[in-house]
C-alpha positions as CSV (number, residue, x, y, z in Angstrom):
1,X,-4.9,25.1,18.2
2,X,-4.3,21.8,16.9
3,X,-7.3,20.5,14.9
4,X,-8.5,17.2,15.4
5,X,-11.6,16.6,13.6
6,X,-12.4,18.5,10.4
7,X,-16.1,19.7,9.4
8,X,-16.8,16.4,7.7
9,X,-16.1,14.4,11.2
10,X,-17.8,16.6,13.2
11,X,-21.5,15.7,11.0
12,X,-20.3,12.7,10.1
13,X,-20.6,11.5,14.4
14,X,-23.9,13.2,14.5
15,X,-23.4,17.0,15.5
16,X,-24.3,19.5,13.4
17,X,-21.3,22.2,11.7
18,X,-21.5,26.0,13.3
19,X,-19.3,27.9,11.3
20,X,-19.9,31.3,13.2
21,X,-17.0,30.7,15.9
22,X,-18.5,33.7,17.9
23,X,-22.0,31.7,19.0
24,X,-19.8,29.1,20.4
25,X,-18.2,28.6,24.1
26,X,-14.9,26.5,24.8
27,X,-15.3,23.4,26.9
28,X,-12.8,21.0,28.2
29,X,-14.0,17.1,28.1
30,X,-11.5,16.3,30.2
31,X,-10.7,13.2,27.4
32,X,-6.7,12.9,27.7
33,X,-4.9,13.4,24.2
34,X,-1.1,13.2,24.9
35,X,1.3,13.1,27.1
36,X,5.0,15.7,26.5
37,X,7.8,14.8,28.7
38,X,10.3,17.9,28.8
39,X,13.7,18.5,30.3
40,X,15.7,22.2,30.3
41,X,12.9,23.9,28.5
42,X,13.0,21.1,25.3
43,X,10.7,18.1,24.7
44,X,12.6,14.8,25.5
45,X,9.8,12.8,24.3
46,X,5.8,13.1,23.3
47,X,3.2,10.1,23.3
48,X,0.2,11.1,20.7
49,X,-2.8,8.7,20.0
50,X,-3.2,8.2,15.9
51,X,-5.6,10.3,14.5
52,X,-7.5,6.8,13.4
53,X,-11.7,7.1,12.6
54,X,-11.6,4.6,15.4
55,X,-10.1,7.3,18.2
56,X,-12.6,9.9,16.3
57,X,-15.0,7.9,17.2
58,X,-14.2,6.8,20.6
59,X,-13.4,10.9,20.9
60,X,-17.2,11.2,20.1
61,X,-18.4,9.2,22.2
62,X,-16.8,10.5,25.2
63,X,-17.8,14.1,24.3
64,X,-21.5,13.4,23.8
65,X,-21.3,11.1,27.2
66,X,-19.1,13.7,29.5
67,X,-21.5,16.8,28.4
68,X,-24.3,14.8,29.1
69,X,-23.1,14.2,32.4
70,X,-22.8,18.0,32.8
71,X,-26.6,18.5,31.5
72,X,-24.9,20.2,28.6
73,X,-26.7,19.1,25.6
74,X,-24.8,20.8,22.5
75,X,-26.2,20.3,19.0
76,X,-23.8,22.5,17.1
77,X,-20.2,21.7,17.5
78,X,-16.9,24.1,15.5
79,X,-14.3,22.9,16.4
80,X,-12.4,19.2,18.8
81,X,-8.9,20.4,19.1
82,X,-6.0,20.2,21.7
83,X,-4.0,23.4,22.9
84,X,-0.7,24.2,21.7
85,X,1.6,23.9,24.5
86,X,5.8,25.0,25.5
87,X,7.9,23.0,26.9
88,X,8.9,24.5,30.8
89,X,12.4,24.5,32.3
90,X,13.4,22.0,34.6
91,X,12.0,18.2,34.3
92,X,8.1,16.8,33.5
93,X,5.2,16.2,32.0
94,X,2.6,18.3,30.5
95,X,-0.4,16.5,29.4
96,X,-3.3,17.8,26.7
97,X,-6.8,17.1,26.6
98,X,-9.1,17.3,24.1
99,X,-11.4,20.8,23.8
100,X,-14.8,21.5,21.9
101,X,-16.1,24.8,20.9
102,X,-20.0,25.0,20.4
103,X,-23.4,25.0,21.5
């Protein structure tokens, strides 16, 4: 997992820190994060947004507004990160999007 907000951001855009992983369940905002264009099984090229306290913000914002939408109201937040992903054979594009893990 690639981490994008560290325990600081997550109180610092109003959610409170769980550090106990286990109480927490994975959800996918659906909030696009990058782009990876492969070709033969190697990356030919990668767009990734800068890691600015703008985009944290904008992250925030989208997370708080898309579980709302789900009637998921989550106080406690671990962990907004992105999967690691490998590059497949032949040509494309493999896009990430942006993951919580709370409750």
């Amino acid at each position: 997992m690639e981490e994008l907000f560290s325990r600081e951001d997550i109180e610092k855009f109003g959610f409170l820190y769980e550090s106990d992983s286990t109480k927490c369940r994975m959800y996918n905002t659906s909030l696009h994060f990058d782009c990876n264009y492969y070709k033969d099984g190697k990356w030919t090229n990668q767009t990734s947004p800068e890691i600015t306290d703008e985009w944290k913000q904008y992250a925030s914002d989208w997370i708080k507004q898309r579980m709302a939408g789900f009637g998921i109201q989550w106080k406690y937040l671990n962990s907004v990160f992105v999967m690691p992903i490998s590059p497949l054979q032949g040509q494309g594009v493999m896009c990430r999007r942006v993951y919580v893990k709370g409750h």
